[in-house]
N, C-alpha and C positions, 0 to 999 in steps of 0.2 A: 504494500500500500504506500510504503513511505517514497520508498524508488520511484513507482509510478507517479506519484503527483509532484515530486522534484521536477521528473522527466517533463510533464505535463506544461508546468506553468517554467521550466525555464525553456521551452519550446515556444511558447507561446510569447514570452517576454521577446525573444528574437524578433518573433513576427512582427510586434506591435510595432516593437525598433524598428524593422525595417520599413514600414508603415510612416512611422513618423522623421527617417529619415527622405522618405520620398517628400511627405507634404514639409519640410523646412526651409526648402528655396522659397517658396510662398509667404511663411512667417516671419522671413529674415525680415529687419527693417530696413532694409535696403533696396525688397524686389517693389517696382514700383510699378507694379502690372495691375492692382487695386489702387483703389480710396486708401490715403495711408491710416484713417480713421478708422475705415473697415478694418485693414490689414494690419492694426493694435488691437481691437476688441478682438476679434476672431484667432487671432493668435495666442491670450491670454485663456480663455477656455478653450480651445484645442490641445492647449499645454496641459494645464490643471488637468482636463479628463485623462489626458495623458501617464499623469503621474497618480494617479488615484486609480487608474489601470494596473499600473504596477506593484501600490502596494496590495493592492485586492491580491493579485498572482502572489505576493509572496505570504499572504495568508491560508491561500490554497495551500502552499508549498509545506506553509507548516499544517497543516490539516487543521484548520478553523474555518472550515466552509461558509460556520452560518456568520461569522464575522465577515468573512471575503465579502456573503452577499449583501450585510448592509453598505459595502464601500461600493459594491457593483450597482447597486439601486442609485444613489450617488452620479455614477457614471452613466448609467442610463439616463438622465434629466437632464446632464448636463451633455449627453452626446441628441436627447431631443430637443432642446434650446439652442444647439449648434445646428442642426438641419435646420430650421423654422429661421434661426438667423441668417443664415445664407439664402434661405430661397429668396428667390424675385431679383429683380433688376435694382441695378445701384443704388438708385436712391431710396430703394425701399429698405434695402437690405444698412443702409447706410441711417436710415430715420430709426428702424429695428436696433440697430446698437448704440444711438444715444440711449433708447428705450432703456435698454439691460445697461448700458455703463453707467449711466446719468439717473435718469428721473427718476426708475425704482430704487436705488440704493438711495439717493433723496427722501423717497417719501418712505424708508423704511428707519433711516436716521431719527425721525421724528419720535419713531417708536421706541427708539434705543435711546433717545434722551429722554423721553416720559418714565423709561423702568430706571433710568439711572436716577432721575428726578425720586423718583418713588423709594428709591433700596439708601438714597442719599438720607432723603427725609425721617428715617427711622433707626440709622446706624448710632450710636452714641458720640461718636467725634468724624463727621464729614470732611473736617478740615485734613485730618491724618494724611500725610504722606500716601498712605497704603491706599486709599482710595481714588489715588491720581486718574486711573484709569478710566472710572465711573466719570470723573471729572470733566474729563476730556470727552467724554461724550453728550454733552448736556447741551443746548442752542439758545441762543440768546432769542427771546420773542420775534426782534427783527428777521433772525435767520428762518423762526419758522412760519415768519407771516408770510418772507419769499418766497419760501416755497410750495404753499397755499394757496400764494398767485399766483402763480403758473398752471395751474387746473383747478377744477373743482372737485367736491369729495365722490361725485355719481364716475367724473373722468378717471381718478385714482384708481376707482374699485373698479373700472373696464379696463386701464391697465396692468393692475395686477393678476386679474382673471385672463387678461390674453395672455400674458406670458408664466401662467401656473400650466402645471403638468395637465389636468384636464384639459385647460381651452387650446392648450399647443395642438394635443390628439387632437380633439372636436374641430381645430380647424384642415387636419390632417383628412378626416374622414370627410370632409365636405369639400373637401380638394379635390382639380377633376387627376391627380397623378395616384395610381395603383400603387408606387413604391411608399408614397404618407399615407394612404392611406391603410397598406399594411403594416405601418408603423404604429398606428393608434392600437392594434393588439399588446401592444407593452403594457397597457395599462392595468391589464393582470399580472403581470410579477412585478411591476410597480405596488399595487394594491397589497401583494403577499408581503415583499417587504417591509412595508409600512408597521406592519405586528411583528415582526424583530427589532426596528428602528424603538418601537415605543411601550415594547416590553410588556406588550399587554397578555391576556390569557392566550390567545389563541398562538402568539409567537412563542412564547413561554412553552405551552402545550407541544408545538411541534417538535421540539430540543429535546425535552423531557418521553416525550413518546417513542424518538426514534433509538434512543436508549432503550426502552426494552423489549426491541426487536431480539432475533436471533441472531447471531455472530455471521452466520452467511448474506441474511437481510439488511445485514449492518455493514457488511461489506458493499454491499451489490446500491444501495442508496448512497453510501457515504461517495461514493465513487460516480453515482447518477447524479451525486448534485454536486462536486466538484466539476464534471465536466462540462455541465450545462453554466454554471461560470466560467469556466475557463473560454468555453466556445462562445458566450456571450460579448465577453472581453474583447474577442479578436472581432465577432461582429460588429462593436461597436466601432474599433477601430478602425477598419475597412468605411461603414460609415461615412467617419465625417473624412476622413481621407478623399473618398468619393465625392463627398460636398464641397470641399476644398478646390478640387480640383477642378469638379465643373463649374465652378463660380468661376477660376481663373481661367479659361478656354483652355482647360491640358486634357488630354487624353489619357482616362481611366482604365484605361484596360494594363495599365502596370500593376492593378492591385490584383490580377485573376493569375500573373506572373509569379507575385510572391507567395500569391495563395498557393498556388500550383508546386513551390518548394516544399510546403509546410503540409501539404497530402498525408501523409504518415501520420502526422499529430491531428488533423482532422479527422482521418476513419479510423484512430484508437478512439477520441471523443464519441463517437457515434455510436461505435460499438457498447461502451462503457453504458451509456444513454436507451441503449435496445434490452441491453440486461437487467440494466433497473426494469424495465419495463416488463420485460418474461416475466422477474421475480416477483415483481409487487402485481402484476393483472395476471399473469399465464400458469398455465399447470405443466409448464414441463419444465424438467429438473434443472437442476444451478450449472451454471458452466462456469468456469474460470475465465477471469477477463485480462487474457493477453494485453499488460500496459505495454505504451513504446519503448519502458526501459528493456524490455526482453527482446530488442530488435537487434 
């Protein structure tokens, strides 16, 4: 088990690399083939998913699956808010990233100075040194009347619902493009994450249950749902690599190349992924699941 999911996820770190070294002429600040405003927002989460890519993989690596998949749920939002920010024509895609770099981090400050205002309000010595940070967060009236004026509170709540996880999908599915629109099926393992993110019964529950399977069952899931992140990961990456690319006029068909290297670590995923599935729905008996390290 241990071999295999080394194997697995430093396979897969490869990939991404490579992945993310095709889309870095694009991020450089120096390609001047975009908007350089585009080509700073876009760059900045393309990175981030990047590196939250990574440590997911090395979560896998150590076998903490159900940890990997809260960083993976992470990566999925932020590799669906990189599609949605790239689609359309320049200036849309250019007005979409004040949205995400500007305005909503604006109107979320407000929030973050109202709870510092509040945890200020009740601590026994605000002035302390130690609470610099709270401090630093606070807005003087001026700052938050400006930002007030710049929309109103019915405008705020249509921009944060367009760029939340549901309205990104919803406007996926009402897209006339089949590739968004088969994107809005995330929103199921979106949804399943949410109950390990927040710790409630039914995340609690799943951890707790799959403990007291039987050691084969325990095999054959731990290993179904390590793969299904790991192969998540690279999907994701492909992705926005894919997005990247057709925003700048490059030809994608370099990612089916590097895919095409990395075959071996995609049909052990599969495999791995089909077993779970004998085990936990089917009546016929357990097989052994050939990892890549046995290659």
């Amino acid at each position: 088990m241990e071999q295999i999911l080394k194997t697995w996820a430093g396979l897969a770190s490869h990939f991404i690399g490579e992945c993310f070294d095709v889309a870095k002429p694009f991020l450089d600040q120096h390609y001047d083939g975009i908007d350089p405003y585009i080509r700073f927002v876009n760059s900045q989460l393309f990175i981030d998913c990047h590196l939250s890519s990574e440590s997911s993989l090395i979560l896998v690596q150590s076998g903490k699956e159900w940890d990997a998949d809260i960083i993976n749920r992470s990566v999925m939002e932020g590799t669906i808010k990189y599609v949605f920010l790239m689609t359309g024509e320049s200036d849309e895609v250019k007005e979409k990233a004040m949205e995400y770099w500007e305005l909503l981090p604006n109107y979320a400050s407000i929030k973050h100075s109202d709870r510092a205002r509040n945890f200020l309000d009740v601590v026994e010595n605000p002035d302390s040194p130690e609470w610099l940070p709270f401090k630093r967060l606070l807005l003087t009236d001026d700052e938050i009347t400006n930002i007030k004026n710049c929309s109103n509170r019915i405008e705020r709540k249509q921009l944060e619902q367009k760029w939340s996880f549901t309205g990104i999908t919803r406007s996926f599915i009402t897209s006339n493009s089949e590739g968004l629109m088969l994107l809005a099926h995330l929103a199921h393992g979106y949804g399943m994450s949410s109950h390990l993110i927040h710790k409630d019964g039914d995340g609690v529950g799943m951890v707790w249950e799959r403990y007291g399977r039987s050691e084969e069952q325990q095999f054959a899931v731990k290993l179904g749902h390590s793969s299904r992140i790991v192969s998540d990961i690279c999907a994701f990456s492909k992705l926005r690599l894919y997005n990247l690319l057709k925003f700048c006029g490059q030809d994608p068909n370099i990612i089916q190349d590097i895919e095409d290297n990395y075959q071996i670590l995609f049909n052990e995923l599969e495999k791995a992924d089909k077993h779970f599935t004998k085990v936990e729905y089917g009546d016929e008996p357990l097989d052994q699941v050939n990892g890549v390290a046995s290659h």
